[in-house]
N, C-alpha and C positions, 0 to 999 in steps of 0.2 A: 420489536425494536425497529424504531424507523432508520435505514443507514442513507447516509449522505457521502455526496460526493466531497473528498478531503475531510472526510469521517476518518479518525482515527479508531478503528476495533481492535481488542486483543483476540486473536482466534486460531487453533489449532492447525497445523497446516501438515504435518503427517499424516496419511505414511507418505515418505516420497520414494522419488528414483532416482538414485544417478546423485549427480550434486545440487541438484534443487534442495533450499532450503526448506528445513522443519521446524519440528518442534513449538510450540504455544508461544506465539510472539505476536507484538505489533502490525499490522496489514493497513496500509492507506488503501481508500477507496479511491479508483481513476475511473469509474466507468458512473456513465450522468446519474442524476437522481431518476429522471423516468425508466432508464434501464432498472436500476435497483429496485425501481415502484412496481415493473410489471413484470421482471422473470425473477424467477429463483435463484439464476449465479448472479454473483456480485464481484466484477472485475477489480483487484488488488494488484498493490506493489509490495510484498514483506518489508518491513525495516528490521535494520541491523547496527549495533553497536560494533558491532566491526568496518571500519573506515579502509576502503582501496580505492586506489584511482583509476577507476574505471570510468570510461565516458558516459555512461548511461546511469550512475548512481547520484542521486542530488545530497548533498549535504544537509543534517538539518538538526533542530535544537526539540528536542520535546520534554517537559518537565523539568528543563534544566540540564539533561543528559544529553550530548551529543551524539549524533550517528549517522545513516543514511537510510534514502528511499530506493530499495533498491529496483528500478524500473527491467533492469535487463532477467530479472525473476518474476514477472509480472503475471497470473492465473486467474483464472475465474474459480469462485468458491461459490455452494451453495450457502446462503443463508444462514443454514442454519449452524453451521459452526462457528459463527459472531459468539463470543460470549458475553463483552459487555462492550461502553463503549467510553475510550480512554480521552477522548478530546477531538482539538479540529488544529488542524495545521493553517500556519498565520498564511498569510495573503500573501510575502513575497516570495516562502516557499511556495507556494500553490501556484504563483506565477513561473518559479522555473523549474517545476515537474510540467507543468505544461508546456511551456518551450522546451523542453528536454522530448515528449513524447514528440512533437511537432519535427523533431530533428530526425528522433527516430525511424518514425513513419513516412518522413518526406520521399 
């Protein structure tokens, strides 16, 4: 499966620890395409259908269903627990996960 950056995959994200989220859900990919081309982890945000106002989570629409990116839950996964792959997130979302990360990191 080739993953891209603002690749939408569904992928297993248990076990965890502590309040990290779980469970087989949606994961945006935030780390580049050549990242994902040349190692095994693939840097993600989980989304969630649960909406807080948190400064670090983006809002966003996918299939119709509202929820969030949640950035401040952000992990590297191997590969291989992509199971398939759900869509691509539109362009003005993708503009402010990346202002968001730029905030983040600043």
């Amino acid at each position: 499966m080739v993953i891209e950056k603002f690749g939408i995959y569904l992928a297993p994200l248990d076990p965890t620890v502590g309040v990290e989220m779980g469970k087989t859900r949606p994961v945006l990919v935030i780390s580049p395409d050549e990242m994902s081309r040349t190692v095994r982890t693939v840097i993600i945000a989980p989304m969630t259908s649960t909406r807080k106002k948190f400064p670090y989570r983006v809002n966003c629409v996918v299939d119709g269903r509202e929820g969030q990116i949640a950035l401040d839950q952000m992990r590297a996964l191997d590969r291989v627990r992509f199971i398939r792959r759900l869509g691509t997130l539109d362009k003005a979302t993708a503009a402010r996960v990346t202002a968001t990360l730029a905030e983040l990191f600043k």
